[in-house]
C-alpha positions as a printed Julia matrix, in Angstrom:
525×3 Matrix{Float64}:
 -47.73   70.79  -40.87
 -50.53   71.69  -42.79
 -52.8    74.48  -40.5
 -55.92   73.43  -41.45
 -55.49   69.87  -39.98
 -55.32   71.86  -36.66
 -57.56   75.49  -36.88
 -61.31   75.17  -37.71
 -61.69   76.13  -41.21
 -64.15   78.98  -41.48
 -66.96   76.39  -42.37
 -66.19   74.77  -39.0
 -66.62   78.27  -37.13
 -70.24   78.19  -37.71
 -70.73   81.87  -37.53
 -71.18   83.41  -40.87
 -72.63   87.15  -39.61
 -68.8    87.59  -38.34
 -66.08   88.53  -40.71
 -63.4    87.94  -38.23
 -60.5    86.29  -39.92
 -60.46   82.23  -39.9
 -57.05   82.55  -38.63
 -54.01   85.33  -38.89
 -50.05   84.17  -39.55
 -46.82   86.13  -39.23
 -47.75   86.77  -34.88
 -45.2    86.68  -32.13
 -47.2    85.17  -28.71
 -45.16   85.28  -25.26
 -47.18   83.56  -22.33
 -46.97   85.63  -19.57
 -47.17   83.25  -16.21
 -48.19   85.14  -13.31
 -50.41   87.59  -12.77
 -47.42   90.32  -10.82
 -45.52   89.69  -14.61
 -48.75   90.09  -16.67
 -49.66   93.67  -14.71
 -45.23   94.75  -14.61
 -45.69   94.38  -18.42
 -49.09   95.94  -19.16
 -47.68   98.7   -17.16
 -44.62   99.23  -18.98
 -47.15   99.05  -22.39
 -49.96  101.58  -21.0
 -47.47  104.24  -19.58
 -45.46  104.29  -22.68
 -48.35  105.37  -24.79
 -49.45  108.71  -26.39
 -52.14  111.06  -27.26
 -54.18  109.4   -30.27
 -52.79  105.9   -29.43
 -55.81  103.27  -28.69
 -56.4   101.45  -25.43
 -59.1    99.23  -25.11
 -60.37   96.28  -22.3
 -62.76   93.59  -21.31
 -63.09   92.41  -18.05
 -65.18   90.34  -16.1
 -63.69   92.13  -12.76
 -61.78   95.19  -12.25
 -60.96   96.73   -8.77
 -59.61  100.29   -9.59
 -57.56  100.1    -6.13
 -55.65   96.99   -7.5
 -51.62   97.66   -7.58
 -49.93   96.9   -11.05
 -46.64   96.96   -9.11
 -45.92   97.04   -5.74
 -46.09  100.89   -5.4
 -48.42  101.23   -7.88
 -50.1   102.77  -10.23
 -53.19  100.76   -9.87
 -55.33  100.09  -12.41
 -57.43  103.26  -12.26
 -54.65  105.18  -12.62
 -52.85  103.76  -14.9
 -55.36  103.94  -17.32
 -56.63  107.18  -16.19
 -53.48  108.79  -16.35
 -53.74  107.28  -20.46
 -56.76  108.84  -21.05
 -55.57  112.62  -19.46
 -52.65  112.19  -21.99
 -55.06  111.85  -24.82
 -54.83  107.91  -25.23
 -58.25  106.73  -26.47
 -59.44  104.87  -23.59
 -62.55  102.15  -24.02
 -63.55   99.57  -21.67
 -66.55   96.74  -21.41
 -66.73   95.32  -18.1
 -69.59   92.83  -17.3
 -72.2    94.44  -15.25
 -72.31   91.7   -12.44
 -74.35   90.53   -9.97
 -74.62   91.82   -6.31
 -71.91   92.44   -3.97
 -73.56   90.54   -1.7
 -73.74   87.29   -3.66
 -69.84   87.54   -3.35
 -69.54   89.28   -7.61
 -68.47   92.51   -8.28
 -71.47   94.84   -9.47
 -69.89   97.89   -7.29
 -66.27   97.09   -8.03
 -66.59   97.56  -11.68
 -69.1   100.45  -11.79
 -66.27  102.35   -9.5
 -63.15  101.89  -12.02
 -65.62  102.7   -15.11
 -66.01  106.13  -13.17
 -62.72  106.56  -12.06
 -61.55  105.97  -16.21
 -63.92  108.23  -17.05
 -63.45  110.97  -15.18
 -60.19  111.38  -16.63
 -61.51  111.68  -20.4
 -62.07  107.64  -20.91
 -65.25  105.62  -21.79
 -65.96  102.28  -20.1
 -69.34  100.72  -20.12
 -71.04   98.12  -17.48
 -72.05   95.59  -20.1
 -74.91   93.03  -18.93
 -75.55   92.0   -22.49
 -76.11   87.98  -21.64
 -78.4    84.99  -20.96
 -80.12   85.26  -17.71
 -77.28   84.16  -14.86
 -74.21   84.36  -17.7
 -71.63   86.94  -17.6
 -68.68   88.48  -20.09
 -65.77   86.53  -19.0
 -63.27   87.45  -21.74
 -60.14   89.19  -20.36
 -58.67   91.34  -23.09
 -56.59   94.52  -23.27
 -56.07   95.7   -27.15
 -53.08   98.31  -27.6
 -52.88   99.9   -31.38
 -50.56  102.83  -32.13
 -51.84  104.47  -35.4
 -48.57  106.31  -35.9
 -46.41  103.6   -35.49
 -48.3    99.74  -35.73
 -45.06   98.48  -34.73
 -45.92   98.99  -31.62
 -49.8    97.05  -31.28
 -49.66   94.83  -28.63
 -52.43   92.9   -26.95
 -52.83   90.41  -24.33
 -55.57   87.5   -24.33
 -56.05   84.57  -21.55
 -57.44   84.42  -17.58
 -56.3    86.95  -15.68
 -58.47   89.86  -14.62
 -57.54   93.45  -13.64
 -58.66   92.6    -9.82
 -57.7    91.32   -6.29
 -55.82   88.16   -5.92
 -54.14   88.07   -9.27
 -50.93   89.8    -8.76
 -48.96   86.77   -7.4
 -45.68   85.29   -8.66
 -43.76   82.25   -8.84
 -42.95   81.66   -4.81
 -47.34   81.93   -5.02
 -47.88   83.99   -1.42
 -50.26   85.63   -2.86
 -51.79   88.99   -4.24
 -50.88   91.33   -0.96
 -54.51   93.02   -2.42
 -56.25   89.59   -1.58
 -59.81   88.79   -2.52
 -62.02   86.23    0.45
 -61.99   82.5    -1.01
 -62.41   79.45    0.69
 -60.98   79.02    4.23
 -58.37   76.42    2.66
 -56.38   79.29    1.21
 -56.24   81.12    4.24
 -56.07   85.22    4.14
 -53.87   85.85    1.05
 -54.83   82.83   -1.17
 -51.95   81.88   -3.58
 -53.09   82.09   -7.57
 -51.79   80.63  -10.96
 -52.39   82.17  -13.84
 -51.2    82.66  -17.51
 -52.09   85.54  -20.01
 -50.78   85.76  -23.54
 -48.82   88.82  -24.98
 -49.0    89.02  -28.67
 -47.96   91.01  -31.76
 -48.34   91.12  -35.19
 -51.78   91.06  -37.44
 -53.42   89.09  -35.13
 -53.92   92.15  -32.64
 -56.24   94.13  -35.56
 -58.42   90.85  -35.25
 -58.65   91.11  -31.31
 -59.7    94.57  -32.34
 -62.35   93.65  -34.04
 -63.41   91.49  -31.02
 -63.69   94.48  -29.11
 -65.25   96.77  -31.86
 -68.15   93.91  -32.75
 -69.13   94.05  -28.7
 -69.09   97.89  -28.67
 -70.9    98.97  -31.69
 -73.77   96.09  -30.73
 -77.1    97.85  -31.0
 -78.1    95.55  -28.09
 -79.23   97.73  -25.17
 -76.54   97.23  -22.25
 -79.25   96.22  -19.37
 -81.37   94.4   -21.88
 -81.96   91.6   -19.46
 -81.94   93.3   -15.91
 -84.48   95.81  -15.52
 -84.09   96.96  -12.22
 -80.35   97.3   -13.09
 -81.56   99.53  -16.32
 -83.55  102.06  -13.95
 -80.77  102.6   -11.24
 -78.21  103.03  -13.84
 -80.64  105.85  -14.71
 -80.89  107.23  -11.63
 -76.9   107.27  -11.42
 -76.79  109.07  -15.06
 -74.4   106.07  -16.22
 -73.34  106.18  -19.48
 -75.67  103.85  -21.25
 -74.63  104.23  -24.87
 -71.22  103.95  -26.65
 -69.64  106.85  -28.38
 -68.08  106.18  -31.59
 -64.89  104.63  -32.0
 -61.88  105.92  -33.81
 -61.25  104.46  -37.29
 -59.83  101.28  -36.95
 -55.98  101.45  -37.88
 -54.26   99.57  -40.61
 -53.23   96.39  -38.94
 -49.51   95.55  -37.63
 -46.77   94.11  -39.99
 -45.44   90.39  -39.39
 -43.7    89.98  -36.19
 -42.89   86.44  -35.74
 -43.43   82.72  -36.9
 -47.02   82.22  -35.05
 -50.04   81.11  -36.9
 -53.21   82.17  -33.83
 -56.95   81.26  -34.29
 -59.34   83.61  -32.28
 -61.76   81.06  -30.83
 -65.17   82.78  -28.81
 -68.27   81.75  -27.23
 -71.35   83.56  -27.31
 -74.49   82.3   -26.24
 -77.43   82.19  -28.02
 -80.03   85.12  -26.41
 -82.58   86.91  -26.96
 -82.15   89.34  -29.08
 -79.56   88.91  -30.85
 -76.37   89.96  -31.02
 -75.54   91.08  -34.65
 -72.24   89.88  -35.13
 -73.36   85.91  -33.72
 -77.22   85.85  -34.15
 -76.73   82.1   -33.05
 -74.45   82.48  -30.7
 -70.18   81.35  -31.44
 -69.23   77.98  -29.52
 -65.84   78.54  -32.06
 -63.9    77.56  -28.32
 -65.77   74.22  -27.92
 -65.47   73.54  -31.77
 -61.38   74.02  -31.34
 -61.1    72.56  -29.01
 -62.62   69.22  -29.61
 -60.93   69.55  -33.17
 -57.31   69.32  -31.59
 -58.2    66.93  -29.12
 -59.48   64.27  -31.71
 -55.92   64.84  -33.31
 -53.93   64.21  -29.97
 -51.81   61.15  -29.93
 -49.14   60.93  -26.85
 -50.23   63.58  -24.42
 -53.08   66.23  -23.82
 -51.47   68.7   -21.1
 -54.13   71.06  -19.42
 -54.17   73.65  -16.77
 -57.89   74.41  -15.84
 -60.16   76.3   -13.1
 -62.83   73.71  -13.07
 -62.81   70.56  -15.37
 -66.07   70.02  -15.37
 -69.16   68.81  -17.35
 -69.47   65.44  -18.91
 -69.76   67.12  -22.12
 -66.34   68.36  -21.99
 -65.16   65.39  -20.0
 -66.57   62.73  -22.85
 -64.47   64.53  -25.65
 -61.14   63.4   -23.59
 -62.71   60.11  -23.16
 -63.24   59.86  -26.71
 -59.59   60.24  -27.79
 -58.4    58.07  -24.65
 -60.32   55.05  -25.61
 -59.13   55.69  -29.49
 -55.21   56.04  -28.81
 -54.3    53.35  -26.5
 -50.82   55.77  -26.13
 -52.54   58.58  -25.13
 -52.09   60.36  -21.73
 -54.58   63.17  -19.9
 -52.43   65.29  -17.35
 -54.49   68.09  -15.85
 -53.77   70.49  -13.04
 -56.45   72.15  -11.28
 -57.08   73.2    -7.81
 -57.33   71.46   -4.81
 -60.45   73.18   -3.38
 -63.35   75.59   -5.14
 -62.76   78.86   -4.21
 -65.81   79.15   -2.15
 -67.64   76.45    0.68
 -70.27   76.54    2.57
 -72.79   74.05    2.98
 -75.0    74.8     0.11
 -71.86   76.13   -2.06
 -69.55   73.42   -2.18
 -71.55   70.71   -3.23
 -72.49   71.71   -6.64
 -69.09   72.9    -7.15
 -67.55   69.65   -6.1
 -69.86   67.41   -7.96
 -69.26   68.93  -11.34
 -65.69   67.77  -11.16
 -66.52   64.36   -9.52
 -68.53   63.35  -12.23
 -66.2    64.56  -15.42
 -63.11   63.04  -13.85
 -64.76   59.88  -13.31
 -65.93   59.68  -16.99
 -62.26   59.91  -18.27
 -60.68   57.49  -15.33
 -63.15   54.85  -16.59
 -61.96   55.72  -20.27
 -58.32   55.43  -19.26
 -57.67   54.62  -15.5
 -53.88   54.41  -16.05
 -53.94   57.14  -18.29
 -55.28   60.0   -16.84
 -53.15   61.77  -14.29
 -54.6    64.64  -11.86
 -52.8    67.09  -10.25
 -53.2    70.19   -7.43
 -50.84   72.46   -6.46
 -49.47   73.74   -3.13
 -46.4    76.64   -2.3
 -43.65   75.56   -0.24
 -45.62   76.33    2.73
 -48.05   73.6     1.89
 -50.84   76.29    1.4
 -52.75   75.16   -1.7
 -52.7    77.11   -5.1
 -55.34   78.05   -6.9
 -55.53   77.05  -10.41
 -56.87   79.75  -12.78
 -55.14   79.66  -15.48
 -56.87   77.93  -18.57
 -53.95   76.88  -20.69
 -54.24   73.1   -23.24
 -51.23   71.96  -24.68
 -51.95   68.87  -27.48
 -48.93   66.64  -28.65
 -46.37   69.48  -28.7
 -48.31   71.07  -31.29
 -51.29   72.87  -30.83
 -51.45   75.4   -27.86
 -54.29   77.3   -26.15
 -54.59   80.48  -23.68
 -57.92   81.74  -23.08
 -60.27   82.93  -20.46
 -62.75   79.78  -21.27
 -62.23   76.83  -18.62
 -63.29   73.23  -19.69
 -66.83   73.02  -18.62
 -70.02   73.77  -20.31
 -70.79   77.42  -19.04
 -67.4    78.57  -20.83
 -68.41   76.3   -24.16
 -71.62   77.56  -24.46
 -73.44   80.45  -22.03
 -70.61   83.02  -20.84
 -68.75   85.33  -23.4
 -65.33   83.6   -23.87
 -61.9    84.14  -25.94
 -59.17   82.16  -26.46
 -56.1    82.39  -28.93
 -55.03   78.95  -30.14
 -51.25   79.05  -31.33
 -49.35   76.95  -34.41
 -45.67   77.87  -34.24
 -44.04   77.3   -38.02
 -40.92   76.37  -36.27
 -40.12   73.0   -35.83
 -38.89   71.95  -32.18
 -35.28   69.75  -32.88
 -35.27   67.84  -29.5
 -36.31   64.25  -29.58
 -39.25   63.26  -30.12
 -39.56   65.29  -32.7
 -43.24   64.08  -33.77
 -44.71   63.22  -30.25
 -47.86   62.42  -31.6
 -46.73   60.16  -34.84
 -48.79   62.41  -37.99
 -46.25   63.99  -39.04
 -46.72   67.36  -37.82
 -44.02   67.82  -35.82
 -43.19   69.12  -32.15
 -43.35   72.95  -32.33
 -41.02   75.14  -30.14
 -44.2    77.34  -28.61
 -46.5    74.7   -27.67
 -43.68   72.65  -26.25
 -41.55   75.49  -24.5
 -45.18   76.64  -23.25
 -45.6    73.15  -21.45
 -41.82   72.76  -20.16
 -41.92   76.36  -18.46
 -45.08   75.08  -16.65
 -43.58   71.9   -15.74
 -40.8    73.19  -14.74
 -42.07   75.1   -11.97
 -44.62   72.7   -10.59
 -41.73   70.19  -10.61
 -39.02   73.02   -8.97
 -37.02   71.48  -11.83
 -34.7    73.43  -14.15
 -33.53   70.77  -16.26
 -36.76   70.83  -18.15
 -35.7    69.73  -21.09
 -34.91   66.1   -19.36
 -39.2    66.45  -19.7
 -39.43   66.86  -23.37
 -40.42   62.85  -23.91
 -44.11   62.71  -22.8
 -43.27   59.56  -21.03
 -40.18   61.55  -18.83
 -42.84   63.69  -18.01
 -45.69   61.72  -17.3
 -43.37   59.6   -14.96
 -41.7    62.46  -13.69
 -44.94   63.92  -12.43
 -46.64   61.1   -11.09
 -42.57   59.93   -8.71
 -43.07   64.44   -7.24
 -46.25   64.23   -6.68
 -46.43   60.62   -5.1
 -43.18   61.46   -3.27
 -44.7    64.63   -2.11
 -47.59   62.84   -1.04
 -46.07   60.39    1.19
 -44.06   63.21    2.89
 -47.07   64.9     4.61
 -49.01   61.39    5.03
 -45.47   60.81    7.01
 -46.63   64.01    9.12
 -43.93   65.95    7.32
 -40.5    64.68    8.75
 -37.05   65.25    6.78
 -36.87   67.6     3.94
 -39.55   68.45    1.98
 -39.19   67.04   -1.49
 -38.89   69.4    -4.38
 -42.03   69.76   -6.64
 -45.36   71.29   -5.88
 -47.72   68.94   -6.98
 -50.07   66.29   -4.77
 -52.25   63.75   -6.62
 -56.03   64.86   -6.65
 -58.66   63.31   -4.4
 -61.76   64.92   -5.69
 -64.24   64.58   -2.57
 -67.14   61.91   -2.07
 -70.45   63.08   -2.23
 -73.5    61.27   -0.15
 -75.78   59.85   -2.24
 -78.5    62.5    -0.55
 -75.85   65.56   -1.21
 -75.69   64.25   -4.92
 -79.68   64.15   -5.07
 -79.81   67.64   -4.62
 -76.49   68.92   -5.77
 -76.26   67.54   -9.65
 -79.31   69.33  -10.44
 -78.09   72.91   -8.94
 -75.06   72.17  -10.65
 -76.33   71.84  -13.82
 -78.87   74.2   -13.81
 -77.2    77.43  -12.03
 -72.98   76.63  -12.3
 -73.19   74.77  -15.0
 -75.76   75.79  -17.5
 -76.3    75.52  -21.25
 -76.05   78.39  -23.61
 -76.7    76.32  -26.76
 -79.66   76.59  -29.2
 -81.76   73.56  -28.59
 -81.59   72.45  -31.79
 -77.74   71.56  -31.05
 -78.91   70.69  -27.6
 -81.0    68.05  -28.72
 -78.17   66.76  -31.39
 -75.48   66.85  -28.88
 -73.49   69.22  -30.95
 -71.65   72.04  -30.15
């Protein structure tokens, strides 16, 4: 497998005012499915660290009161507790917009103080395009004395309410409000990626090129700027510590750090055009696909994202779309839900008229019948290529929000048949493939997973759970329930009056386009 045929080459990145690495080698990535055994393991990595040791985070929410384990710490004390031992502790969290508009503006300012307080630095970052946020969802570990021990972990799942559910998905007992469908303590699916090796000095540079931006913080929210005054917040970064030497191979995984950044106003230094490196990844991998594209996604939106799929659909008459999303948005009301449900109504449709018997879409529900919500943001291409990022497939996280994403190549070959799904030669790889059984297997309630390792097993195997599930509650429920979790998606009708008013919100305010116009008007990303 050659890696280029698979990872942008640093031509393809587009960005050349950013030295980050075209790709690292010589990683070990674990996906870490759920949210309670993302937060047991960051727990175990944060409390085991000493004075001079490096912790730093993004976030686009963190609620300091949120419990890592079930009798704590929470997340303001764990990492205050760091800092009073003499950790180096340095956070970015997005600034956010009002309370009241259902975001997190207080939330975040109150674990910044609480981290700081104890010795720590962590800065209410608003540096974006008007109605854009930082999205990316990183914690960077580095032990100077001993690099054996860097550790970091990349994907969708923030330090805040609702995300500390498990596999039986009852939900975070720390719930956040979401739409009435998900009642009081709304189940949630999510994956974050633990990794170690080289690859976590490049997520350190991530973090550094954010921080030591000479872009000032409230740039594009004046009111913000002058009650952050008032407040005496801590407006300006303090130096960082020298960056250590990076960590010594750890395992057979090849990971490409893919970003967006928009393009604003001014600049930032380190992407002066913006990076759309997550966009330009992904539709590199896609156009290699062959036998099966497997996604996990929040939204699935945007015809721009949705006409890529298309694309390889119509050109690989053996090629199969699963996706698994969520049943409802996580808000409604009457002026909410529309553009939210639109977005998806009109992507889907593009790649069901590409491929009607090809493209299979999925929700999920617990075994109470309460429907999951999908956040995780996880692509899986022919057994090969593998993704875990905060970005979901729509045009905000391709182009306007701040986004990361670690794309994975595994050197080792996978020995179960088929062993070259898509037919190029590359070769099934034991990450990308393991990463799609796992997920599989507990949609399915299967264990036998690898009875799923043809694409076709587990296309059909999908479609007989889901159908059979279907007909059991259209059958008002009577007998056992059959195993699996997942229903077929109905995405909801839209009037034709809704839709007059709704695609145009959509586009403009969920939906919106970071790009510089020059790739606007070319259609490129």
């Amino acid at each position: 497998m050659a890696i280029e045929d698979w990872f942008l080459s640093r031509a393809e990145r587009g960005n050349p005012a950013s030295d980050l690495p075209t790709w690292s080698v010589g990683n070990h990535c674990e996906p870490l499915v759920h949210g309670a055994t993302y937060f047991a393991d960051l727990a175990r990595t944060v409390e085991a660290l000493t004075k001079g040791d490096h912790l730093l985070f993004t976030d686009w929410r963190g609620d300091p009161d949120e419990r890592m384990l079930p009798d704590g710490p929470t997340v303001a004390e764990l990492f205050s507790r760091a800092a009073e031992r003499g950790v180096v502790v340095k956070g970015l969290v997005w600034r956010s917009h009002l309370d009241k508009l259902s975001y997190s503006e207080e939330e975040n300012r109150h674990l910044g103080e609480a981290i700081e307080a104890a010795g720590g630095e962590v800065l209410l970052d608003q540096r974006v395009r008007r109605g854009g946020s930082h999205h990316q969802k990183l914690v960077v570990v580095r032990r100077p004395d001993d690099p054996t021990g860097d550790v970091a972990y990349a994907g969708g799942i923030d330090l805040c309410h609702s995300r500390r559910d498990d596999a039986n998905h009852l939900g975070d007992p720390q719930p956040l409000t979401m739409a009435g469908a998900y009642g009081e303590r709304p189940p949630w699916h999510d994956v974050q990626l633990k990794l170690r090796g080289p690859v976590v000095d490049v997520l350190d540079q991530v973090f550094r090129e954010r921080w030591t931006d000479p872009m000032p913080l409230d740039i594009e929210n004046p009111p913000a700027y002058l009650a952050d005054k008032f407040r005496h917040a801590d407006l300006t970064a303090d130096p960082l510590p020298p960056r250590p030497p990076a960590a010594p191979t750890a395992g057979p995984h090849a990971v490409q750090v893919l970003r967006t950044y928009p393009a604003v106003r001014p600049r930032y230094r380190f992407a002066p055009d913006g990076e759309r490196t997550v966009a330009r990844g992904y539709a590199k991998a896609v156009r290699r696909a062959r036998r099966l594209i497997y996604l996990e996604d929040q939204y699935l939106w945007s015809t721009e994202v949705a006409e890529l799929f298309a694309a390889a659909l119509k050109a690989n008459p053996d090629l199969h779309l699963v996706a698994v999303v969520p049943r409802h948005p996580d808000i409604d009301g009457r002026f909410a839900l529309p553009p939210n449900l639109v977005g998806r109504e009109m992507a889907l449709r593009v790649c069901q008229e590409a491929a009607p018997d090809r493209v299979h879409v999925f929700d999920v529900e617990n075994h109470e019948g309460t429907p999951v919500y999908v956040h995780a943001k996880v692509c899986v291409v022919d057994d090969v290529w593998a993704s875990v990022g905060s970005d979901n497939f729509n045009r905000r996280s391709w182009t306007h929000d701040s986004e990361l994403s670690c794309a994975v190549l595994d050197e080792t070959p996978d020995p179960r048949e088929p062993r070259d799904p898509g037919g190029l030669g590359d070769g099934a790889r034991i990450f990308a493939r393991d990463l799609r059984l796992s997920l599989l297997g507990e949609h399915l309630d299967r264990t036998d997973v690898d009875a799923l390792v043809d694409p076709a097993a587990a296309i059909a195997a999908l479609d007989g759970s889901a159908d059979a599930l279907e007909e059991w509650h259209r059958g008002g429920r009577q007998g056992p329930r059959p195993p699996g979790r997942l229903r077929p998606h109905a995405p909801e009708r839209l009037s034709r009056a809704t839709r007059m008013w709704a695609v145009p919100v959509y586009r403009l305010v969920y939906d919106p386009d970071g790009r510089p116009l020059r790739h606007r008007l070319r259609g490129r990303f």
